[in-house]
Backbone as XML, in Angstrom:
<?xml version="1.0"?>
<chain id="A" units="angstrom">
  <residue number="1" name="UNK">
    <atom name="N" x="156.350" y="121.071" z="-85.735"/>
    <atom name="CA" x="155.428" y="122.160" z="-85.478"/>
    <atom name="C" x="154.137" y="121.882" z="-86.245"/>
  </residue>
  <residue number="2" name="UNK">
    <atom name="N" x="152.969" y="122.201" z="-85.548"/>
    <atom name="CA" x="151.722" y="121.854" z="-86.411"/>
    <atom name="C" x="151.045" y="122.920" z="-86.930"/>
  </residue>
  <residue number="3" name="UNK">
    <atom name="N" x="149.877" y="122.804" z="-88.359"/>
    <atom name="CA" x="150.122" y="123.668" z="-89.057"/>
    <atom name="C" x="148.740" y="123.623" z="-88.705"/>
  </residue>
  <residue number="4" name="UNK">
    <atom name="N" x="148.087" y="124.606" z="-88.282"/>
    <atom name="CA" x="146.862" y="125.065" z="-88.138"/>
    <atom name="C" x="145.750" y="125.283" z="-89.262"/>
  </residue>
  <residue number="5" name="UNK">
    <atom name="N" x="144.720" y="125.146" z="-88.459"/>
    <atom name="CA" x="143.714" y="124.812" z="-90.348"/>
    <atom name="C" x="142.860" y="126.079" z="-89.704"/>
  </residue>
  <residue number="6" name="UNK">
    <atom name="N" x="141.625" y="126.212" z="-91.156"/>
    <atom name="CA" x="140.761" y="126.879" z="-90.534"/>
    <atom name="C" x="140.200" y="127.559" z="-89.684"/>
  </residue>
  <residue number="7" name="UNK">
    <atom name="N" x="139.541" y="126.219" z="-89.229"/>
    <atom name="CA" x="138.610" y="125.972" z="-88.011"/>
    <atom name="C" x="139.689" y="126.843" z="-86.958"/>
  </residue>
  <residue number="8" name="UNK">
    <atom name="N" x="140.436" y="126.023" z="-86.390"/>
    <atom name="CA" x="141.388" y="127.005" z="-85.462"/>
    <atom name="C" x="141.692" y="128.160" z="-85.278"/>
  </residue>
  <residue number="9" name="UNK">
    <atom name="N" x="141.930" y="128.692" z="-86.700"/>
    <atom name="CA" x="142.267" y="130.331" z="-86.639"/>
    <atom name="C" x="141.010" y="130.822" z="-86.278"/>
  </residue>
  <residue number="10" name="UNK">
    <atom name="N" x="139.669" y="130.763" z="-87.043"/>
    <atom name="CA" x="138.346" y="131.301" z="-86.817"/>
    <atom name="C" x="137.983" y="130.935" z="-85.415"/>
  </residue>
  <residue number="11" name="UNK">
    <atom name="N" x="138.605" y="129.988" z="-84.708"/>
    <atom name="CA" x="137.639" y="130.173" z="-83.199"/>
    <atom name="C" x="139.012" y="130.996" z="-82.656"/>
  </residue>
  <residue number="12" name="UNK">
    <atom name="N" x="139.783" y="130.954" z="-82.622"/>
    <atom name="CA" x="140.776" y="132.075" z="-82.242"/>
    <atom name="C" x="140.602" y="133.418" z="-82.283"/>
  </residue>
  <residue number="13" name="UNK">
    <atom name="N" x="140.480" y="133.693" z="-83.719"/>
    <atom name="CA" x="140.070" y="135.303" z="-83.863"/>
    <atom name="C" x="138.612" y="135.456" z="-83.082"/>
  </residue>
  <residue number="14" name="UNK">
    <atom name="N" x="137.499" y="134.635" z="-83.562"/>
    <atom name="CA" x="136.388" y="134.441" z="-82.747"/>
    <atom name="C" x="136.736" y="134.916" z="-81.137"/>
  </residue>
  <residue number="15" name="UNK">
    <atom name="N" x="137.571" y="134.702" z="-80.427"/>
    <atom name="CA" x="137.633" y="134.592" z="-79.057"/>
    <atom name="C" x="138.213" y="135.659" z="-78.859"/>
  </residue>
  <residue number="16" name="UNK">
    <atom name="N" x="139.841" y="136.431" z="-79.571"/>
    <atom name="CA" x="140.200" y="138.010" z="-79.732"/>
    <atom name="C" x="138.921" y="138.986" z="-80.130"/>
  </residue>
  <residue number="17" name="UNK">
    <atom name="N" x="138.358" y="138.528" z="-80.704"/>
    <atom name="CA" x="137.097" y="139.808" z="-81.216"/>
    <atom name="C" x="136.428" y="139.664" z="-79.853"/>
  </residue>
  <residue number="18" name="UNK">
    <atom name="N" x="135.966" y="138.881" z="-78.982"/>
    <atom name="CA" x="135.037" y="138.860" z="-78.345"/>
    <atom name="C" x="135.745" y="139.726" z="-77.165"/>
  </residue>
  <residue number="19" name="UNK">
    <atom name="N" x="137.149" y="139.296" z="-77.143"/>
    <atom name="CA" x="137.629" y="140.022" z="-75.781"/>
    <atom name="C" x="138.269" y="141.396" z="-75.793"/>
  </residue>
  <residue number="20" name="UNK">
    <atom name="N" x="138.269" y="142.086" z="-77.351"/>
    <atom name="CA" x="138.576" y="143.058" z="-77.273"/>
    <atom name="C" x="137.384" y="143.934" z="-77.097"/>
  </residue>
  <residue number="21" name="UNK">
    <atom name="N" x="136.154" y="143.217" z="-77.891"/>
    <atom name="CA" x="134.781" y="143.988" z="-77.494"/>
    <atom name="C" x="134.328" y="144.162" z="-75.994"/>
  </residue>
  <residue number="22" name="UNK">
    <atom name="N" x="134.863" y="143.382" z="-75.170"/>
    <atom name="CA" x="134.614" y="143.000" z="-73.869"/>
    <atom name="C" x="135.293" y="144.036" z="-72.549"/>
  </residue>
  <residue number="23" name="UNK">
    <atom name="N" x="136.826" y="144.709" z="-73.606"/>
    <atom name="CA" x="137.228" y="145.563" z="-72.940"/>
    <atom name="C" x="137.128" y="146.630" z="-73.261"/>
  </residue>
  <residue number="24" name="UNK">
    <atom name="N" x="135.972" y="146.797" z="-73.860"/>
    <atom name="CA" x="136.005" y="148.448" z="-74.358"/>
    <atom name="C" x="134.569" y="148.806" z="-73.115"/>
  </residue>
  <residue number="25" name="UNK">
    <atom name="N" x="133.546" y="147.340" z="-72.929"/>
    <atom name="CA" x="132.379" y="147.504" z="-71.549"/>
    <atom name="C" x="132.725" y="147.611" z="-70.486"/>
  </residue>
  <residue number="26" name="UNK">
    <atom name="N" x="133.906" y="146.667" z="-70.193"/>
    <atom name="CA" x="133.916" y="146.532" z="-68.974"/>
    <atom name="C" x="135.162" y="147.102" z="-67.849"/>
  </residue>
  <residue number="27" name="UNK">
    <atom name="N" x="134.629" y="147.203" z="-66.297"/>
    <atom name="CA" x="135.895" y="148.087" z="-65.873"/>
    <atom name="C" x="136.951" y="147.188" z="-65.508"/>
  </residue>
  <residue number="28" name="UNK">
    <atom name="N" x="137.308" y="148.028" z="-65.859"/>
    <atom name="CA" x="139.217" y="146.753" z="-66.004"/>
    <atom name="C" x="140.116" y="147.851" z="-65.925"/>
  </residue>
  <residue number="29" name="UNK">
    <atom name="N" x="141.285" y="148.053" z="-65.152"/>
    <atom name="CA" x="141.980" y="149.306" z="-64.797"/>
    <atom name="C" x="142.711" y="149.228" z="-66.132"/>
  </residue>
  <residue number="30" name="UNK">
    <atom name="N" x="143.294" y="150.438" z="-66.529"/>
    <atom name="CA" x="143.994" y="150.849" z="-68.120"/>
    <atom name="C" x="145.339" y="150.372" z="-68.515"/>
  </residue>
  <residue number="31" name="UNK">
    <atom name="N" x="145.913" y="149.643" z="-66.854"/>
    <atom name="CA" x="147.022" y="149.197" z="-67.424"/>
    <atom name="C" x="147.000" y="147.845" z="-67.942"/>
  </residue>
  <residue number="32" name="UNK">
    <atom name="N" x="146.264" y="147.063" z="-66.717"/>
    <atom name="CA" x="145.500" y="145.570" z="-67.382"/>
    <atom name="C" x="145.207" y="145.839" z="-69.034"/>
  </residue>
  <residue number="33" name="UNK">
    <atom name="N" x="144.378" y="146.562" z="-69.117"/>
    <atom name="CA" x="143.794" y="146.844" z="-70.308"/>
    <atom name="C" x="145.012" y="146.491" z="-71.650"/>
  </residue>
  <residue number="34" name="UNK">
    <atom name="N" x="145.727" y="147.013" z="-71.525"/>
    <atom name="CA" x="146.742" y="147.329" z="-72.250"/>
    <atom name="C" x="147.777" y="146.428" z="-72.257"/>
  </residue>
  <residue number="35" name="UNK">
    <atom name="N" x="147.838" y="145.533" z="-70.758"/>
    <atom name="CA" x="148.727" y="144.325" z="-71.197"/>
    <atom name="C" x="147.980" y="143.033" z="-72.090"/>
  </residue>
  <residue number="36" name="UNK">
    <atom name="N" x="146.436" y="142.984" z="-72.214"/>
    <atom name="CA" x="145.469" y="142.278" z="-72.608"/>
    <atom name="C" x="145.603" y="142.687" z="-74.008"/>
  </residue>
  <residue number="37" name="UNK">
    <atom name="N" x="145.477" y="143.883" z="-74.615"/>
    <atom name="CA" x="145.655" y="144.326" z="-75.967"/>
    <atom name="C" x="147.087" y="143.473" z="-76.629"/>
  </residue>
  <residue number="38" name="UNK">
    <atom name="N" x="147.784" y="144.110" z="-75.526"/>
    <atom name="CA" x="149.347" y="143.899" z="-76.346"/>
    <atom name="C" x="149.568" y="142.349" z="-76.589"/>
  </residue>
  <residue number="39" name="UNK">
    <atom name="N" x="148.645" y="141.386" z="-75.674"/>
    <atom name="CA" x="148.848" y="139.731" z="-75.704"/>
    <atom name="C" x="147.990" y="139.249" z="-76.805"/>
  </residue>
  <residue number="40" name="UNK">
    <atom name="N" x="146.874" y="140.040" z="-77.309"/>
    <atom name="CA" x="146.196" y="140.229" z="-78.413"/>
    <atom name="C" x="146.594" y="139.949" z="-79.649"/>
  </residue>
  <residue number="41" name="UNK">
    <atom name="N" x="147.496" y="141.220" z="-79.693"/>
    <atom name="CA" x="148.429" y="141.463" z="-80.732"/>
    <atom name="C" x="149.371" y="140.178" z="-81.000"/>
  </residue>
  <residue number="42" name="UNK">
    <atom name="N" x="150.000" y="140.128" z="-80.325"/>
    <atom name="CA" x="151.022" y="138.488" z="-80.144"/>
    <atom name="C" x="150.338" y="137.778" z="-80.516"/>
  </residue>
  <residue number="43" name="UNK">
    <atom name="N" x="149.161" y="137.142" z="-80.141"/>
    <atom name="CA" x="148.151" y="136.097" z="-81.133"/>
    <atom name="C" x="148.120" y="136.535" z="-82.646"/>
  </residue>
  <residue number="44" name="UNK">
    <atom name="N" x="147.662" y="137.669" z="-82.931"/>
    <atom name="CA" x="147.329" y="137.720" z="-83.772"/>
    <atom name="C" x="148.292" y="137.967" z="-84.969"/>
  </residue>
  <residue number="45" name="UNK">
    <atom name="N" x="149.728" y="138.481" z="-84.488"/>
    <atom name="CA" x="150.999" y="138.373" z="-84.986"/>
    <atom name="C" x="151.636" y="136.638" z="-85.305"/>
  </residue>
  <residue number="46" name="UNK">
    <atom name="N" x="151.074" y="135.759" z="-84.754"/>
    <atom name="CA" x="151.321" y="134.603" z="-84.249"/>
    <atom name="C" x="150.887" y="133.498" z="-85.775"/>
  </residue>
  <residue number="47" name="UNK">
    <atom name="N" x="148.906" y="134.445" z="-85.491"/>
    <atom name="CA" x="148.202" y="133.926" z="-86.575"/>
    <atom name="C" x="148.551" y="134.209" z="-88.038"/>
  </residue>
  <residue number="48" name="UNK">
    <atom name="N" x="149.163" y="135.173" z="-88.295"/>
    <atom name="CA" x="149.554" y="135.911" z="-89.370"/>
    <atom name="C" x="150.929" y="135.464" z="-89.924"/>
  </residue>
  <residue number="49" name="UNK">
    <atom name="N" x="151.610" y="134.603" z="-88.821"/>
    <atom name="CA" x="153.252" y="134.292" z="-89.260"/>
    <atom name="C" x="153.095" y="133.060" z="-90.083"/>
  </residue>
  <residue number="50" name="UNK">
    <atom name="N" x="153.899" y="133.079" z="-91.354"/>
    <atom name="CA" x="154.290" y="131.937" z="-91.870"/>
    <atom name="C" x="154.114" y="130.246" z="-91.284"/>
  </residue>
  <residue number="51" name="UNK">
    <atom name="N" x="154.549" y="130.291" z="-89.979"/>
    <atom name="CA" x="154.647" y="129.176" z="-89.017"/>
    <atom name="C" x="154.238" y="129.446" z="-87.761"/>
  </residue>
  <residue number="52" name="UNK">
    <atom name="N" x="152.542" y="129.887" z="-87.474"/>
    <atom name="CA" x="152.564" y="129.802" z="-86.236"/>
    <atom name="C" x="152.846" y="128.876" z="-84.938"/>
  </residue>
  <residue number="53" name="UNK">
    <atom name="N" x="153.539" y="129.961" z="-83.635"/>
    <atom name="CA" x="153.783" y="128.738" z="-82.801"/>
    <atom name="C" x="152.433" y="128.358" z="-82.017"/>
  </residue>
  <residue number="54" name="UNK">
    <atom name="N" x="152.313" y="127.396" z="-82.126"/>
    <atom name="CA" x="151.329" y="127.227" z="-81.316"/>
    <atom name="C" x="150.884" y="126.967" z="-79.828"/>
  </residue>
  <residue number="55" name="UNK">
    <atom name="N" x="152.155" y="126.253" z="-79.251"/>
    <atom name="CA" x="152.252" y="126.763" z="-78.333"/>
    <atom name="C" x="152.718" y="127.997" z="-77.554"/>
  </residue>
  <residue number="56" name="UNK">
    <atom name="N" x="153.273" y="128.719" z="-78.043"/>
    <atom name="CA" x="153.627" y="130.343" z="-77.791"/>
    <atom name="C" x="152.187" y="130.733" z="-77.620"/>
  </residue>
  <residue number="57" name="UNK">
    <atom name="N" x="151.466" y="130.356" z="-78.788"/>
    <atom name="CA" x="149.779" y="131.134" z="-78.913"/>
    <atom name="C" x="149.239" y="131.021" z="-77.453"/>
  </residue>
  <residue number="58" name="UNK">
    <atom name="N" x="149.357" y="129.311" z="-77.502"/>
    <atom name="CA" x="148.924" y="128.787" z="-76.034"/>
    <atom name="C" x="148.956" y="129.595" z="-74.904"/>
  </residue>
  <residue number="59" name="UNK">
    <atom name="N" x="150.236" y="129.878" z="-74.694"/>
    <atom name="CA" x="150.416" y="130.509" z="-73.292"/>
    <atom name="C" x="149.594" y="132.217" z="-73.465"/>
  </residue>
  <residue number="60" name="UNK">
    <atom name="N" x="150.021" y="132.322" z="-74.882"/>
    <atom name="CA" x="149.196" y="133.911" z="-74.516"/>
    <atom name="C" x="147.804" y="134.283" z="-74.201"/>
  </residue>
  <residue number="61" name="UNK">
    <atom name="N" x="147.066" y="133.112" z="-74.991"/>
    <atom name="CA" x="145.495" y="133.009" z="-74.756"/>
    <atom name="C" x="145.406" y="132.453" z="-73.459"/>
  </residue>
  <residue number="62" name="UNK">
    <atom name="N" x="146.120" y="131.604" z="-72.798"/>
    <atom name="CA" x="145.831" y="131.259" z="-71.396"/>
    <atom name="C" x="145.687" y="132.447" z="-70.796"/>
  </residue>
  <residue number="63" name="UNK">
    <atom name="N" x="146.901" y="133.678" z="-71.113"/>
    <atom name="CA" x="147.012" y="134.616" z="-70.199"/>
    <atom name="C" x="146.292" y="135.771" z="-70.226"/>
  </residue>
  <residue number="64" name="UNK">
    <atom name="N" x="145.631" y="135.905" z="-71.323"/>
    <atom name="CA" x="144.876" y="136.594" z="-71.533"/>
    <atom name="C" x="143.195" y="136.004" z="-70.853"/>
  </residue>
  <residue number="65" name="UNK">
    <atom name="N" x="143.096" y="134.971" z="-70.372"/>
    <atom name="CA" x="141.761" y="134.343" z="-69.875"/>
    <atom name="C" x="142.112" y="135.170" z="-68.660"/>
  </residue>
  <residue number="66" name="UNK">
    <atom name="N" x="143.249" y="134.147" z="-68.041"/>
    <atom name="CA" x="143.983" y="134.709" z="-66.346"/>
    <atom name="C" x="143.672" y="135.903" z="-66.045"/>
  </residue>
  <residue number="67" name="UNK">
    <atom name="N" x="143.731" y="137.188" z="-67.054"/>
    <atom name="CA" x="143.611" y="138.481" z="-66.769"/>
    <atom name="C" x="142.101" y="138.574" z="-66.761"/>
  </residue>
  <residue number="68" name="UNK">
    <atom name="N" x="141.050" y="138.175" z="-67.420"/>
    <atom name="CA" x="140.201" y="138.082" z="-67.311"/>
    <atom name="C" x="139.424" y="137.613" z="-66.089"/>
  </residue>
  <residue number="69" name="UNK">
    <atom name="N" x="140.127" y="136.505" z="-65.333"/>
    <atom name="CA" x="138.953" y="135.355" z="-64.771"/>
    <atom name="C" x="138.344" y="136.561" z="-63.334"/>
  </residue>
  <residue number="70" name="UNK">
    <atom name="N" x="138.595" y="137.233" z="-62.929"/>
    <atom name="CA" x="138.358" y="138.064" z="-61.845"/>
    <atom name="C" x="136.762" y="138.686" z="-61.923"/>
  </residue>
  <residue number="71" name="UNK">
    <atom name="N" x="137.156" y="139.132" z="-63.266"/>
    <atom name="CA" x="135.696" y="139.951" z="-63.765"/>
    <atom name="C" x="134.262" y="138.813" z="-63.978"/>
  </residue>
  <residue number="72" name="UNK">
    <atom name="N" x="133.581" y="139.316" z="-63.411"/>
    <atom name="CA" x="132.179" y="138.150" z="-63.524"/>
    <atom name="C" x="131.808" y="138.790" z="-64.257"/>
  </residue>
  <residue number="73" name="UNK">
    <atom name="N" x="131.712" y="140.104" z="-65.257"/>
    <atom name="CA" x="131.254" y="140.906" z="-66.409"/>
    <atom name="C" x="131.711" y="140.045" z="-67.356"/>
  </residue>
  <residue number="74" name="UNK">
    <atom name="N" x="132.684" y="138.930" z="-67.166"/>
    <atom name="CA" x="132.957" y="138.502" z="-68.777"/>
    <atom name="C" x="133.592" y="136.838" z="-68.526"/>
  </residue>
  <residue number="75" name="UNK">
    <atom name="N" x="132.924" y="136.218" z="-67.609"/>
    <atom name="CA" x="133.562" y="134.839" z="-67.697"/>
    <atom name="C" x="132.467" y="134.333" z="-68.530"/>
  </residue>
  <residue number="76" name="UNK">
    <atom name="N" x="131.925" y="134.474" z="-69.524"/>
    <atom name="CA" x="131.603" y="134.174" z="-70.773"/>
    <atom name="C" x="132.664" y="134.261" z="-71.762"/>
  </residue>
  <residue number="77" name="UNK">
    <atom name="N" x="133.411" y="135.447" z="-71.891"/>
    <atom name="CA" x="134.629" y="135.129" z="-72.881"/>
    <atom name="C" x="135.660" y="134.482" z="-72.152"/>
  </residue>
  <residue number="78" name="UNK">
    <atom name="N" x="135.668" y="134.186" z="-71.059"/>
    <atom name="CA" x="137.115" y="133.269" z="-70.716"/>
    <atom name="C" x="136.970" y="132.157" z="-71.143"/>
  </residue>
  <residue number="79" name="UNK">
    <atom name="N" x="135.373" y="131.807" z="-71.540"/>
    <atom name="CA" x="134.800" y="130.565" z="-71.934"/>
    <atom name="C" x="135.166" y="130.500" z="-73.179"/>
  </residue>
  <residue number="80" name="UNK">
    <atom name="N" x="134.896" y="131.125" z="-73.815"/>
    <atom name="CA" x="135.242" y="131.590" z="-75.589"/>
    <atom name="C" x="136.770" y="131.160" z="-75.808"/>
  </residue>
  <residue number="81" name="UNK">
    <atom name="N" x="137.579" y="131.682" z="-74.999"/>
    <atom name="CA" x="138.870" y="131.281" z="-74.677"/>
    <atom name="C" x="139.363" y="130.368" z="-74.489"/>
  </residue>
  <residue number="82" name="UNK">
    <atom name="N" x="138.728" y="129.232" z="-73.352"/>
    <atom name="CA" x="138.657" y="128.211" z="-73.767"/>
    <atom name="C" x="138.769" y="127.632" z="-74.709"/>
  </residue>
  <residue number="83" name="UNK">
    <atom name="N" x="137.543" y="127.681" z="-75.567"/>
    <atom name="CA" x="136.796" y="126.790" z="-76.687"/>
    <atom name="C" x="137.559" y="127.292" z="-78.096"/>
  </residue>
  <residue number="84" name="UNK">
    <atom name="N" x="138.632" y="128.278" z="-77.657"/>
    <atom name="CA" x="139.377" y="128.277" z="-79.139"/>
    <atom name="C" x="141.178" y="127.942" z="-78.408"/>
  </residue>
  <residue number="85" name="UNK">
    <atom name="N" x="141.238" y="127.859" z="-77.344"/>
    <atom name="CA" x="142.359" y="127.289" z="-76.976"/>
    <atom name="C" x="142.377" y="125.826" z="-76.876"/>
  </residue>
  <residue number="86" name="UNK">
    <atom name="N" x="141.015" y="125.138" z="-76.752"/>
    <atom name="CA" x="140.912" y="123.552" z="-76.815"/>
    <atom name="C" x="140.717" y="123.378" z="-78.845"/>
  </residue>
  <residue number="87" name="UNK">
    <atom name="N" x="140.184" y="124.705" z="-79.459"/>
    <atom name="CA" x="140.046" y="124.255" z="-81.049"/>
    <atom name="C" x="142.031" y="124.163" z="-81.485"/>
  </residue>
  <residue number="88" name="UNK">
    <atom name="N" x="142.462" y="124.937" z="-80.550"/>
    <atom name="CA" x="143.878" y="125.262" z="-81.409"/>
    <atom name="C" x="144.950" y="123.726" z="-81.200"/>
  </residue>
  <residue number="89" name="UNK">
    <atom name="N" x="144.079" y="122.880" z="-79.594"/>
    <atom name="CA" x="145.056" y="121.606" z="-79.422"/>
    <atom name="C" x="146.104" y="121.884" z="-78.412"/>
  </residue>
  <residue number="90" name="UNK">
    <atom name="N" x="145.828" y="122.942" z="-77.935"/>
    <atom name="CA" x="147.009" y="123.354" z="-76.795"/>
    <atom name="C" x="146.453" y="123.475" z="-75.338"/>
  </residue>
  <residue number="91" name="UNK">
    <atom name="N" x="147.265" y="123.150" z="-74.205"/>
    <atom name="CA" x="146.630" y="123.047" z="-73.461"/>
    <atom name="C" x="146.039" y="124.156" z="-72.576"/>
  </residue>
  <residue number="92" name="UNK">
    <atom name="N" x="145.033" y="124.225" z="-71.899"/>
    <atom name="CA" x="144.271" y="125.460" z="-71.437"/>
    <atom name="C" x="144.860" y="124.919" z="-69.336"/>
  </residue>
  <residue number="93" name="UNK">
    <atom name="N" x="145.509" y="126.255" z="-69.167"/>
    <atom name="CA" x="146.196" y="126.431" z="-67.713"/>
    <atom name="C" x="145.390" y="127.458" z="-66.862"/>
  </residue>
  <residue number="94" name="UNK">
    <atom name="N" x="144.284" y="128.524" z="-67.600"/>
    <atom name="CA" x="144.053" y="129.500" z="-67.172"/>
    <atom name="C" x="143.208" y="129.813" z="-65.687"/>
  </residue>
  <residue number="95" name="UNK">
    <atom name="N" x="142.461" y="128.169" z="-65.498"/>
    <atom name="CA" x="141.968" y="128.023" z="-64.315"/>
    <atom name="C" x="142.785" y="127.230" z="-63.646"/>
  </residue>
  <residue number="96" name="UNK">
    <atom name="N" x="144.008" y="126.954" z="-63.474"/>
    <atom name="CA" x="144.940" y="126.504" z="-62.323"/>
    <atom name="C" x="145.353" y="127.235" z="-61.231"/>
  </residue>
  <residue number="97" name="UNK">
    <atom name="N" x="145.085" y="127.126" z="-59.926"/>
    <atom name="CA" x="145.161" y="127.852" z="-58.547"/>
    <atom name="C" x="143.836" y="128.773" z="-58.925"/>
  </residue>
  <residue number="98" name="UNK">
    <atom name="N" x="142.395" y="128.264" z="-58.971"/>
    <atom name="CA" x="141.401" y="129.280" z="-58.647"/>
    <atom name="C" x="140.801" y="128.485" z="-57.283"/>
  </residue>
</chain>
């Protein structure tokens, strides 16, 4: 398991801050909303554990882009998402079948 430095966590949280600010602008129905929070949380439960997994992280930040990519109000943070899912070393799935 690999042990995450810095840099990684800060573009991570970097990319949760951006997308929780993102859903407080934009319209996104309340249940989306809320499965996006709760995948949030899992990162950030993730970041906080002794041994984060990192690929576990992986899939959640992918899925949290996925829920995103619809909205043209915010494919700037799916980008963000990206760029801390390529800082973390895991692979980014979130634009597969667009």
């Amino acid at each position: 398991m690999s042990v995450m430095d810095g840099a990684q966590q800060a573009a991570i949280h970097h990319a949760l801050a951006r997308v929780q600010e993102a859903l407080t602008t934009m319209t996104f129905p309340s249940c989306d909303q809320g499965d996006v929070i709760e995948l949030i949380d899992r990162v950030e439960a993730e970041l906080h554990s002794a041994h984060p997994n990192l690929p576990l992280m992986g899939a959640f930040l992918n899925s949290i882009a996925r829920s995103l990519r619809a909205q043209p109000e915010v494919r700037d943070i799916c980008l963000v998402v990206e760029d801390a899912i390529g800082a973390a070393g895991v692979a980014s799935t979130w634009q597969s079948g667009i």
